[in-house]
Structure formats: structure tokens, C-alpha cells
C-alpha positions, -999 to +999 in steps of 0.1 A: +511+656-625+481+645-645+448+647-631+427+618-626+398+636-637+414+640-674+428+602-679+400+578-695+377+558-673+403+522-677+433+542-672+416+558-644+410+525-628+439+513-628+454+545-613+429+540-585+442+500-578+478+514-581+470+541-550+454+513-531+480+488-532+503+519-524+486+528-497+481+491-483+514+485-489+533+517-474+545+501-437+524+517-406+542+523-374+527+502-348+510+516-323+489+511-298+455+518-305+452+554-285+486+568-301+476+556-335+439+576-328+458+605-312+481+608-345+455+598-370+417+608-361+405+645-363+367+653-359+354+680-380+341+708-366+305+696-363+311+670-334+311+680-296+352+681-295+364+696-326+398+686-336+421+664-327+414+628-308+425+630-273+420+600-260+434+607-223+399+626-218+388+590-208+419+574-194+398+543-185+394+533-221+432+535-228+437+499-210+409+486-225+420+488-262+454+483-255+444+447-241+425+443-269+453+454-294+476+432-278+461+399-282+472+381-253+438+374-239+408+358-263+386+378-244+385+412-230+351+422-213+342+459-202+315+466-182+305+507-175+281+536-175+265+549-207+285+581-220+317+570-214+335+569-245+334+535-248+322+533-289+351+556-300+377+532-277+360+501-305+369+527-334+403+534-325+407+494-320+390+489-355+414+520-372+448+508-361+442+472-372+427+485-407+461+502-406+486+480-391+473+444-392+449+443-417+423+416-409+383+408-411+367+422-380+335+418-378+313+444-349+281+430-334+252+454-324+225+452-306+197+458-329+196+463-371+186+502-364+212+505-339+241+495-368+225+518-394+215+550-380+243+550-354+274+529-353+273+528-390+278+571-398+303+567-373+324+544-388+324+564-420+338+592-403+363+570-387+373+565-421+367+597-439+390+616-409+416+594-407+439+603-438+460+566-435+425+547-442+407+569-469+429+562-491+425+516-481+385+526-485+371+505-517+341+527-524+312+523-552+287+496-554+310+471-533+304+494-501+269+486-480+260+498-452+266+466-433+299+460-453+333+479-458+361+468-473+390+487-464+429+480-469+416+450-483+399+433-460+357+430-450+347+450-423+313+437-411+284+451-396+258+428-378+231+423-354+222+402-329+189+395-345+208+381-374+222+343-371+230+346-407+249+375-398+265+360-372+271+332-390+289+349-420+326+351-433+355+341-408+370+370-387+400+378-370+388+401-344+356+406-334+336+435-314+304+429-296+285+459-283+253+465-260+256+429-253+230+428-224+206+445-242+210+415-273+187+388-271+196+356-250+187+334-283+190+342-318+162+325-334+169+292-318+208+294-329+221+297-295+239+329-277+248+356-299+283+357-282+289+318-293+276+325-325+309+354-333+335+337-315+331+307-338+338+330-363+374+333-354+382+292-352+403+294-379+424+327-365+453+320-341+450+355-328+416+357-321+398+383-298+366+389-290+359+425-272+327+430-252+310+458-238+276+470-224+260+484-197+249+458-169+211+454-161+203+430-133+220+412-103+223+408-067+258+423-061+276+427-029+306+443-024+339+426-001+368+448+018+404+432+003+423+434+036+455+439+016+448+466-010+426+484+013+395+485-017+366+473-015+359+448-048+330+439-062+322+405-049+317+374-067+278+372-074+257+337-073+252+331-112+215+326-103+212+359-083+227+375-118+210+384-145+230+405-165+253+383-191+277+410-190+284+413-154+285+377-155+311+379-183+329+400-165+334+385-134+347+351-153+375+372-157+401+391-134+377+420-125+394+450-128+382+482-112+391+518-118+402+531-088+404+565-075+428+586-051+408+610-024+424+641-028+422+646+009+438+613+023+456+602-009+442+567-004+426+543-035+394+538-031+363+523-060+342+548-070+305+538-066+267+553-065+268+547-025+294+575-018+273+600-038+259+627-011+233+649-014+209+667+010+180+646+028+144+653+010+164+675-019+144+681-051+163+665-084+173+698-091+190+705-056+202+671-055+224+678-086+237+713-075+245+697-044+261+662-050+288+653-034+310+627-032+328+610-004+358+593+004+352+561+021+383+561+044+386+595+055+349+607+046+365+635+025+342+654+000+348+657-034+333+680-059+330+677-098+356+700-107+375+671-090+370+643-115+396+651-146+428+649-118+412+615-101+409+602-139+442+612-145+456+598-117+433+565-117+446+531-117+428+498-128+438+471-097+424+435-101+419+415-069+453+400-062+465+432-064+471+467-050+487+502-049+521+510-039+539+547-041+511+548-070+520+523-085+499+490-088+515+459-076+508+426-076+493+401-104+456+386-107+454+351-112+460+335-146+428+341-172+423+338-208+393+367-198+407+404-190+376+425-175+373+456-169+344+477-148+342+518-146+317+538-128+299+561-145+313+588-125+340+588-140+328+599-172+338+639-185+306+641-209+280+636-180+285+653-148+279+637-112+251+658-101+232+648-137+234+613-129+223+617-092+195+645-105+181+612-127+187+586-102+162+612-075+136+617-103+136+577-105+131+574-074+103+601-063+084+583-093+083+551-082+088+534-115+116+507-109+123+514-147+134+545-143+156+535-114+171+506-133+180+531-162+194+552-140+218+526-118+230+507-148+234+531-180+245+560-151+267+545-126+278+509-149+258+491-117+239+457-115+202+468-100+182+448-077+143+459-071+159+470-040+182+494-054+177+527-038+149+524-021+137+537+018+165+506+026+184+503+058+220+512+057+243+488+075+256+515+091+223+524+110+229+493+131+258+504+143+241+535+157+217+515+175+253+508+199+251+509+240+279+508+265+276+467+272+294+441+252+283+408+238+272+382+265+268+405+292+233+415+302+220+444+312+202+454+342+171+461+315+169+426+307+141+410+323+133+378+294+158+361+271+143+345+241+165+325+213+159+324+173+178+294+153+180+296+112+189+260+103+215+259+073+228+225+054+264+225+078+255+250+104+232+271+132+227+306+134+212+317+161+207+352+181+198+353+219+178+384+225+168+397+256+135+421+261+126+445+287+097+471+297+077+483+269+094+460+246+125+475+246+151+445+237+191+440+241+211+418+218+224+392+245+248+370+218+245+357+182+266+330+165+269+301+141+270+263+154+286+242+127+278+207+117+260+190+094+223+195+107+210+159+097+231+146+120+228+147+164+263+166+171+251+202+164+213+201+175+235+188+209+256+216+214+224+236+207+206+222+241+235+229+259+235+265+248+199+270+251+199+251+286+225+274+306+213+301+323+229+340+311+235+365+344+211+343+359+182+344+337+171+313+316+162+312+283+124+314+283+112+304+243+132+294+211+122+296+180+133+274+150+128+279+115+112+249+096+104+267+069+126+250+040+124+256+003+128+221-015+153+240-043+172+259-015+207+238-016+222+246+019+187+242+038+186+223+066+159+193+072+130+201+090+123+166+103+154+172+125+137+207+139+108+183+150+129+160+167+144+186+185+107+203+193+098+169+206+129+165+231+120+200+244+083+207+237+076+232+268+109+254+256+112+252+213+086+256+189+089+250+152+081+280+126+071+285+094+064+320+076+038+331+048+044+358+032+013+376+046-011+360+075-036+374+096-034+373+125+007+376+121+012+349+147-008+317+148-001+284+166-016+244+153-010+214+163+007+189+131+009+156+130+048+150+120+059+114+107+098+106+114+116+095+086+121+057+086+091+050+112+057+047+111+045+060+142+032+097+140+036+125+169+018+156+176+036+195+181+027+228+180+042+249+149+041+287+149+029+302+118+040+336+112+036+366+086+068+369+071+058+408+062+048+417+097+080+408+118+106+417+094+088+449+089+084+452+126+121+442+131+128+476+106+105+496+129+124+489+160+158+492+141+144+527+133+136+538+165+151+562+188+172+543+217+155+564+243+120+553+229+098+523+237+106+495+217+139+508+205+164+475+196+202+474+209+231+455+198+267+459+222+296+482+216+314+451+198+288+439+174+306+433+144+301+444+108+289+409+094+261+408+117+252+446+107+255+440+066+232+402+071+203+430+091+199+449+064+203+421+036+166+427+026+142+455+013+106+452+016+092+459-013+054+465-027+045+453-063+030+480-076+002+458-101-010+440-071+000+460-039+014+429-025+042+435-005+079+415-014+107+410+005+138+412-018+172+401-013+200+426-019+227+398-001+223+363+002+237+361+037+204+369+055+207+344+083+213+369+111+177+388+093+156+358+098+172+354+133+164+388+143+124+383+129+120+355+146+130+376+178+108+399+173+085+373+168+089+359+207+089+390+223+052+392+202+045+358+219+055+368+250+036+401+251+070+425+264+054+458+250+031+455+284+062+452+306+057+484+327+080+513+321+114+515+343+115+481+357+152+467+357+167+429+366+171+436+404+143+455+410+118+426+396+141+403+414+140+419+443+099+423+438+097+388+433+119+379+462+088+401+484+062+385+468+077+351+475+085+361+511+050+377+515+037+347+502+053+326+524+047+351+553+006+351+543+010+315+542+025+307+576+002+336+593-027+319+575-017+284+592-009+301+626-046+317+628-062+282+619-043+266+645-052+298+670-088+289+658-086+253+661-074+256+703-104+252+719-115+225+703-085+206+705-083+212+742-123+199+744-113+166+725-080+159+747-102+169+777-128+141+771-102+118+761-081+123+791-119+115+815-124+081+788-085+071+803-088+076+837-124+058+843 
């Protein structure tokens, strides 16, 4: 065999072209994307796993490229924790089409640095280790560091600071990385995401793969009765954000799901079933984390994680597990998505994540704590996020041995709260008792559109009928509308309805801070249509003060003064809507904030305004010990007393008044008979 060294530089050319086109030529099997890494990528001995790809180390990626592989969706979204494995899933996608399918791809990054110092030397050991492409690898002056051409084809390297970049040659698969950390407008060209996938117009089998990290969002989570999990719930596209997680749940929302080891049952992994000792140091926090099973409140360790990731399962909503199987089929969507916790990744352990997420925390620096949520556990973060928050579990600790719409012999007052919606009423019905100790009588949602007579009707006749005897003493109704808040209710119907009952309902409107906390003026209110104006009192009240004093009594022992009660069968709606805000303080201005982490918060406001009437009617000087029939009985005295006083007091004057009487019928009897 002659050496290439020895043949002149033509010949030598050509000898190169001849093993190109050999190599481009020779059929590759097809495989999916992990198989053709597992067969053809070997690190070198410098990289943290010498040897080798395995890609089952992170079984969660597996899916992931496969769907992209495939081609049957035009996107495929995955949203996770930093660390997870995610940029070597892109490189195994980006090797076996090199090597199967030759095609332009073109990979999207974040920032110019990003694709230079680190995406970049990656890719060129993707190519240097994987003996099928080194050969396809046209080297020399036509490879850049933002271009490779490889089996023939451009491989191209941009960012998303770049609309000329974007704009560039056509491509039949495209990669976008980081994407919430790209900016939202590329030099007035419109979103970076638009920009690539009009790259591909003229491709029939175009995908577009995207992947980051979320950053911001109000996210709740929903129980699916028939799997058993509990999803990540649909968030309000103005409450999010993040463009990823928003990306992602335009698609069938995929979660990787766990099996406890204890009870066997799915379950999603999340940051809320991490445990660790109360007041722990960051250090003992991460020797000590924990995490639990939400069904059967079984602990797992770390040591646990490589058999739950071997034994995960990605379920969509519409779906669920079955003998360990998943069943079932999401609806139709042209977007597969895909979310992972972070805890599932093998490079970081648990208790390092929770060990940052306590740092972030005992600092203060909602930075920190952002960093910590999204690149650690793949989760949207609210400026509530892990703060001194209520758990919606707490309320159900506040439980007593009475059910809803009975009273209790403590009761001695009943006040009502109304939060007034576009199409319905809530309302709670509180009742308060010595040293402000209060019972939650009922609470409930009157539907009907609340510009028209129907539901305000069937308020009176709630508000009107008497509960174990005792009336309803003061109601409060929120006024307070935003003009932008679609499904608010009309305040000039609230005033109507003060004006039918103005000894019983008062109007109220919050600030966010007010002193004194409760403060009542007289308006002048103008009915829609009419010209004639009428006076009512509205109730002013600091926002701050009685949700923060609504926390307080949440927080206090049931065997305290002040402590607040809900029945045996308060239900877990009610619980979640208590707890549906955080108070928070800016730290720039020391102004405190009240910040939404769900926006169901009807039951909330209810609940402030409660604690707004028992403030109005003074209950924390309601002596200790007093119950229903004891003050009834102490009233009956005092009214029988008074009666008693008042017929003794008539008896004496009468006594008193004798002898005159007899004097005057005397003389008038001597007038009569002369």
C-alpha cells in the first residue's frame, strides 16, 4: 500500500476526494440516534467518563433524540435542569444524521462565546472520536469555527445575536439551545426561533429541536384522577415568562415519571418532595436530603436514583401507567415536549442541588434562588419560590371535630366576605368568638353573571337567613376592580347592592399599605345610566395588614387566642386558594408585595376580608371562655332583669304615687256629693 505521505501533492488530492466519496458513499445502518452514539462515540481519556458512550446513564434523553430522529413531529421541545446530559443527546442527533441522512443542520446558541469556547471544541470531538465521520470531515481552510462540512454537507454554528446567522443557508434540521436565555428580539428581526425555522421552508422533513432551562412563571400543578400523577398545569401565558415553558406546554407535556420503591406507584419528581431538616445549615441540608414519595410518604435516598431512571417512564396527560407499561395517547400535536427534573440527573447529586437552593435562600438574593429552581430542578420560579410560604397543607392542620354549616358552641358573631368575579360569587361565612378566636361557618361560589340582578338575589337570601340561630352581623364586598382584570366583576353593581342593605354590607377597597389599616368615607357613587348621585360608606383597607394578619392566625396554635379553624370536611381547593400568595418585601425599597404563586386566590381575599370584620367588630376583646349558650343564656338574664328592674321600677312609682291619688279622688268624691 503506498503511503499518502510519499505520492505528490495532486495525486494526493485526489486520493483524499476518492476516501471521501468512499466514505460518504459506504451505506450506514440506521439507527436511532443512542445506538448509533453507543456504537460509534468514545471519549478519550481526558473527559469525566472515559470510554465508551453510554447513553442509558441518562435514560431521559433517549426519547428525546429518538423523537427528534424520527421526524414525525416539526417540533420537539425539552425543558430540564442544567447537568443533565442534554448537549451530548444534540451531538448524538447531529452524528447519526452526518452519518445516515446527510443534511445541513444548522445549531443555534445562545451567545457568540457560548458557540466558540464551548459547543464548538465539543463538536470537534464529536467528530475526531467517532471513526464513521472523521473520515466525511473536509478539513483545511474550508473548516471555521462556525462552519463544518462534513459527509458533504454544512454544518452551522450560530447565535442568537446574529440575524445574519439566522438568516443564512437553508437547513434540514435545526437545533436551538439555551433558548430562554436568547434574546426575545434579534436586532429588530423578530424571535430567534422564527428566524431558524424559516430556514427549513424548503425541507419536507423539517425539525426544529429546542432545549433550555426555564426561568420565570406562575406554575401550578393539577392531580390527573386517572393516572394518579400530578401534571404540571396549564399556565396563563401572561403569568409565564419563560418562552421555553411556554413552548413546551404548546405541546403534549411529557413528564418523567418515577416509581417509589416503597409503594411501586408513578409519581413526578419535583423540588417540593425534597426533605431536609428544619433550620439545617447548606451543608447538613445536603448530607440529609431526602426525598419523598407523595402517595405513601416513602423516603428515598440518592443511591436510589440510577434504578428510578432506569425504571422511569415519560407519560403525557391523556395517559398513564399500566403493569409498567404506559398506556394511553395524548392528543394529536405537531409539538412533542418533554420536561425532566433535575433530580434526575447522575452528574449532580440531590443533596448538591438542595445545599444551593438553602444557600439561596439564607441570602436573600432572589437571584440566587432563581438559579437554583430553574438550572437545578428544570422549574419555572416565581418571587415566591421558596420562601417562609404557607403550605396548603398547614390548613388542613388547622381541622376541628365540626363540619361545614354547623356552628359551634364558640361562635358568638357571624360575619360574611364576597369576592365578585365576571360569572360568579365567592364568598366565606366566618364566625368569631372570645379573644378573636374564629370558625369557618361555610364558603362557596354563587354563579351568574354579576352585571345582572339573579346572583346579587340569591346573595340576600343567603346573607338574610339566620345559621344555628345567629344572624349574619356585617358583609363585606370587594369593589376593588382592576380595569385590565378580564373576569372582574362591576363595582357599580356592589353599590347597588350596599344601597339596598346599607346597615348590613359595606363596599371595600384595598391599598397596598394604609395607616390606619381600616378606614371608613363616605363617596358619592353615580349609577350608570342616571343622573342622580347617592351617598355610602366604603371601607378602605391595607391590603398588607389583613392578609398578613390572616397568615398570623393560620399560624397560630388551635389552643391559642386568635387561632383560625376550618371543619373536618374542608376541602383541598379551598386549602391550595389560602395559600395562593406570598408576601414579599422588595428589598431596594422595603416595600412589602404580595405575589401570586396561583391565580385562584378568591377564597384568599375572602378570608382577608374576614379578618378584616372581626377587626371592625373588635372580637379580640370578647372575654375568654364565653360560648353560644352561655351569652345566650346571659342575655336572656339581662333581658329578664331588665324587664324585672323595669316592672319593680313602675310598681315603686305607683307605691309612691298612692297617697296622692287617694287625696285627689277624696276631694273629688266631696266636689260630687255637694
Amino acid at each position: 500500500m503506498v503511503s499518502s505521505r510519499a505520492l505528490p501533492s495532486e495525486p494526493l488530492k485526489r486520493l483524499k476526494a476518492w476516501r471521501l466519496a468512499e466514505a460518504i458513499l459506504r451505506p450506514a445502518p440506521r439507527l436511532p440516534p443512542d445506538e448509533w452514539a453507543r456504537l460509534n462515540r468514545v471519549y478519550p481519556e481526558t473527559s469525566g467518563l472515559p470510554g465508551p458512550r453510554d447513553p442509558s446513564i441518562t435514560p431521559y434523553v433517549i426519547p428525546v433524540v429518538r423523537a427528534v430522529h424520527a421526524g414525525h413531529h416539526k417540533r420537539v421541545v425539552m425543558v430540564c435542569g442544567a447537568q443533565m446530559g442534554k448537549t451530548d443527546g444534540l451531538l448524538d442527533i447531529i452524528g447519526a444524521r452526518l452519518d445516515q441522512r446527510p443534511a445541513p443542520i444548522l445549531y443555534v446558541g445562545p451567545i457568540r462565546d457560548f458557540l466558540t469556547d464551548q459547543f464548538e471544541p465539543r463538536l470537534m470531538s464529536l467528530l475526531d472520536e467517532a471513526e464513521t465521520l472523521a473520515a466525511k470531515v473536509v478539513r483545511g481552510r474550508r473548516m471555521k469555527k462556525t462552519l463544518k462540512v462534513v459527509a458533504g454537507v454544512p454544518v452551522r454554528l450560530a447565535h442568537a445575536g446574529s440575524s445574519a446567522g439566522l438568516k443564512s443557508s437553508p437547513a434540514a434540521l435545526a437545533l436551538v439551545d439555551e433558548y430562554d436565555e436568547m434574546l426575545a428580539n434579534v436586532k429588530g428581526q423578530g424571535d430567534p426561533l422564527g428566524l431558524v425555522e424559516a430556514r427549513g421552508e424548503t425541507y419536507a422533513d423539517f425539525v426544529t429541536a429546542i432545549t433550555s432551562t426555564p426561568s420565570r412563571g406562575l406554575i401550578e400543578t393539577e392531580l390527573d384522577r386517572k393516572s394518579g400523577l400530578t401534571f404540571w398545569k396549564l399556565g396563563d401565558p401572561e403569568a409565564v415568562e419563560s418562552a421555553i415553558w411556554k413552548l413546551w406546554q404548546s405541546g403534549t407535556r411529557h413528564h418523567f415519571c418515577w416509581p417509589c420503591l416503597h409503594c411501586e406507584k408513578y409519581f413526578v419528581p419535583r423540588f417540593e418532595q425534597m426533605r431536609w431538616p428544619e433550620n439545617a445549615t447548606p451543608a447538613e441540608a445536603s448530607k440529609a436530603s431526602q426525598l419523598q414519595c407523595p402517595h405513601c410518604s416513602g423516603l428515598h435516598h440518592d443511591d436510589d436514583k440510577t434504578e428510578m431512571n432506569a425504571r422511569g417512564l415519560y407519560v403525557a396527560p391523556g395517559q398513564w401507567i399500566e403493569d409498567g407499561e404506559v398506556r394511553g395517547h395524548p392528543p394529536a400535536n405537531a409539538v412533542i415536549s418533554f420536561w425532566t427534573s433535575g433530580l434526575a440527573s447522575p452528574f449532580v447529586t440531590w443533596g448538591t442541588r438542595v445545599e444551593r437552593c438553602v444557600r439561596a435562600l439564607a441570602s436573600g438574593d432572589p437571584d440566587q434562588l432563581q438559579t437554583a429552581l430553574n438550572a437545578g430542578f428544570g422549574e419555572c420560579y416565581t418571587p415566591a419560590s421558596g420562601r417562609d410560604a404557607l403550605d396548603w397543607q398547614e390548613i388542613f392542620q388547622r381541622r376541628a371535630p365540626y363540619q361545614m354549616k354547623e356552628v359551634p358552641d364558640g361562635v358568638l358573631r357571624l360575619g360574611m366576605a364576597v369576592d365578585v368575579q365576571k360569572l360568579s360569587l365567592y364568598y366565606t361565612i366566618r364566625g368569631f368568638g372570645s379573644r378573636g378566636r374564629s370558625w369557618l361557618i361555610d364558603r362557596g361560589q354563587l354563579f351568574g353573571p354579576t352585571d345582572d340582578d339573579e346572583v346579587w338575589n340569591a346573595l340576600a337570601d343567603l346573607m338574610l337567613t339566620p345559621i344555628a340561630g345567629l344572624q349574619i352581623e356585617r358583609v363585606f364586598i370587594d369593589s376593588g376592580f382592576r380595569p385590565n382584570k378580564l373576569d372582574g366583576g362591576d363595582e357599580h353593581k356592589v353599590y347597588e347592592f350596599t344601597r339596598r342593605y346599607p346597615w348590613l354590607v359595606s363596599p371595600t377597597k384595598g391599598r397596598a399599605t394604609m395607616s390606619p389599616p381600616y378606614r371608613v368615607s363616605k363617596i358619592e357613587v353615580t349609577p350608570k345610566g342616571k343622573q342622580a348621585a347617592y351617598s355610602i360608606n366604603l371601607v378602605w383597607l391595607s391590603t398588607d395588614f389583613f392578609k398578613s394578619l390572616l397568615v398570623s392566625r393560620i399560624r397560630t396554635p388551635l389552643d391559642q387566642p386568635g387561632s383560625f379553624i376550618v371543619p373536618d370536611d374542608i376541602d383541598e381547593d379551598y386549602a391550595r386558594q389560602l395559600v395562593s400568595e406570598v408576601r414579599v418585601v422588595d428589598s431596594a425599597t422595603g416595600k412589602p408585595q404580595w405575589v401570586q404563586r396561583s391565580r385562584q386566590n378568591h377564597y384568599l381575599d375572602c378570608e382577608a376580608l374576614a379578618m378584616a370584620i372581626g377587626y371592625s367588630l373588635n372580637v379580640q376583646r370578647i372575654p375568654e371562655g364565653i360560648l353560644r349558650e352561655q351569652s345566650e343564656t346571659a342575655l336572656a338574664d339581662a333581658q329578664d332583669n331588665e324587664t324585672k328592674s323595669k316592672s319593680e321600677t313602675v310598681a315603686a312609682l305607683a307605691v309612691a304615687a298612692a297617697p296622692d291619688l287617694r287625696a285627689r279622688f277624696a276631694g273629688l268624691s266631696s266636689r260630687l256629693n255637694r
